[in-house]
C-alpha positions in Angstrom: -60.0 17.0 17.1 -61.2 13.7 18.1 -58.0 13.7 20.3 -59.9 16.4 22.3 -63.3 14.9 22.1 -61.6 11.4 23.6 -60.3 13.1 26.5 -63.6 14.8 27.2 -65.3 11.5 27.4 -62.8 10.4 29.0 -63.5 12.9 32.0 -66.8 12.6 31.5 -66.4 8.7 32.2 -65.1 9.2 34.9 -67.5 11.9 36.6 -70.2 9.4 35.3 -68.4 6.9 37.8 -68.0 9.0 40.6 -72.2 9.5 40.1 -72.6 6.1 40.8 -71.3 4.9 44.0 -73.6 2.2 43.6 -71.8 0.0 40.9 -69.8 -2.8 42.2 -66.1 -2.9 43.0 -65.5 -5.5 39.6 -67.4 -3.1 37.7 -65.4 -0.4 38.8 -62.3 -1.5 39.1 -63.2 -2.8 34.8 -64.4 1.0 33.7 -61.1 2.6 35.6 -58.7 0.2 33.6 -60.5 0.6 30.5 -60.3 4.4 30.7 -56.5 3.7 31.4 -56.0 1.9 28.5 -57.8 4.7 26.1 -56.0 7.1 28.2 -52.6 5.3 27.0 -54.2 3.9 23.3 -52.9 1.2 22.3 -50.8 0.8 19.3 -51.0 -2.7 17.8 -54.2 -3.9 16.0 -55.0 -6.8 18.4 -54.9 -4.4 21.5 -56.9 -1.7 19.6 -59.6 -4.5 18.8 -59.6 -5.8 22.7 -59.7 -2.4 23.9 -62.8 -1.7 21.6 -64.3 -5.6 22.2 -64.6 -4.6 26.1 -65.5 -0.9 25.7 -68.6 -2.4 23.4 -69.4 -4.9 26.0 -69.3 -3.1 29.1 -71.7 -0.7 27.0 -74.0 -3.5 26.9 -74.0 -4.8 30.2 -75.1 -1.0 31.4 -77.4 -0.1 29.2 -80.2 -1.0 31.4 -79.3 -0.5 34.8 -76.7 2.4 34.2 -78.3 4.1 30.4 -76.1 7.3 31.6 -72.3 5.4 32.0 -73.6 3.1 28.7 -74.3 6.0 26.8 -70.9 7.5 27.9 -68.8 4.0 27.0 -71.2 4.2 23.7 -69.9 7.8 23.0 -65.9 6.8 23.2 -66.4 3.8 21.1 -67.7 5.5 18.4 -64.5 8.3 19.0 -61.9 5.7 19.2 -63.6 4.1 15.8 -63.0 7.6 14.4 -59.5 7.5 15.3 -59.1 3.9 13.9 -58.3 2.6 17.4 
């Protein structure tokens, strides 16, 4: 099940994205590699732990300016914490 729920969020990341033509390329080009590497979930600890260290951040650095894609990021961290990723 929370297989199912991470892909959802997963497509909804990436609609949230395509609503907001106004982030800049960096910030882009970070959310579309981060999805990539949930997409592909990592299997050793110390990737799991990056993966979740710059899904948390890039959370933060939204919130304000972008509540909608934070909330999103927000929503797969707590997934992949589900699935112990």
């Amino acid at each position: 099940m929370p297989q199912e729920t991470l892909k959802q969020q997963l497509q909804q990341l990436h609609h949230t994205l395509q609503q907001h033509p106004d982030l800049d390329e960096e910030s882009r080009e970070l959310l579309q590699s981060i999805a990539t590497d949930i997409a592909n979930q990592p299997t050793d600890q110390a990737s799991a732990h990056d993966l979740n260290d710059q899904v948390q951040q890039q959370a933060i650095r939204f919130e304000q300016q972008h509540p909608a894609l934070s909330e999103v990021l927000k929503q797969i961290l707590d997934t992949l914490n589900r699935i112990g990723v």
